[in-house]
C-alpha angles and dihedrals in degrees: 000000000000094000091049094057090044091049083048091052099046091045088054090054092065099052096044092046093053080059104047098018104208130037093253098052080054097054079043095070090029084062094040109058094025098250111164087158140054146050088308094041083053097037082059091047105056094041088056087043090052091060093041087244136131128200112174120233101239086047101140106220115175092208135348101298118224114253111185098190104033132252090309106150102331124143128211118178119214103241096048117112119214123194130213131313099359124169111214109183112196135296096033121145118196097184142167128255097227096161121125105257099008117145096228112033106167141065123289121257107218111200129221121300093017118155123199120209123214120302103353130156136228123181144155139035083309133137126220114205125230122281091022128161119212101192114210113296106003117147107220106197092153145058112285121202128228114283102020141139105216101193130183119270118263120271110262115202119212108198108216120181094238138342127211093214086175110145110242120205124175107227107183090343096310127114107239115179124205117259113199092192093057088038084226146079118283129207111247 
């Protein structure tokens, strides 16, 4: 049963996609006209999900975003706004704060002309200016002013004397470690 839904899934794409030709131009009528169900709503989904990725549907986008390297494990939560022309490389995640107590519960708005580096992250009731860089892997959890390069903090290197980096994995409540040598788990 699992196949066929897949197989259905994959038929409808095609149809939907001849429509709206690109999967934008799809989220584009799913916003529009507030759809969270249906065959489009589904045909989005599992071409999100394809690409492990996830773009709520309530994201604000100003215009279709670029996206260099595809959809490919980029999130995008529902109640974010993005402004014009921006460039989100893979693996972003533009996410709500939805914790109790948190500062800065909510979704980031991203200004105009913004490019996102590989796999940064954005998250919290937070604005990013206009004309702003988000270098590869920085975590933005505060306001960030017009023209700006946010980068990713310097390594810091913590020297320990010696570190046990054996893979430990519970089998029928024992701790069994992974032996290269023996090509196999180990009991502890």
């Amino acid at each position: 049963m699992r196949i066929l839904k897949k197989w259905i899934r994959e038929f409808l794409s095609l149809f939907v996609f001849l429509k709206y030709e690109n999967v934008l131009n799809l989220y584009d009528y799913l916003y529009t006209n507030k759809k969270l169900s249906g065959i489009r709503a589904s045909v989005f989904t599992h071409y999100c999900d394809s690409h492990s990725s996830y773009i709520g549907i309530g994201a604000e986008f100003k215009n279709h975003p670029y996206f260099p390297h595809g959809l490919n494990g980029i999130f995008i939560s529902e109640s974010a706004v993005i402004g014009k022309n921006a460039v989100i490389f893979q693996q972003v995640t533009i996410g709500a704060s939805r914790t109790i107590g948190s500062k800065n519960s909510g979704a980031p708005v991203i200004g105009d002309n913004c490019y996102i580096g590989a796999g940064a992250k954005i998250v919290g009731n937070i604005t990013i200016g206009n004309n702003v860089r988000i270098g590869a892997n920085a975590v933005v959890y505060s306001d960030v002013p017009d023209n700006c390069v946010v980068v990713a903090a310097e390594t810091r290197i913590i020297q320990k004397e010696k570190l046990d980096n054996r893979f430990v994995k519970l089998i029928n409540n024992e701790e069994y470690y992974w032996d290269n040598e023996k090509q196999k788990f180990v009991k502890l």
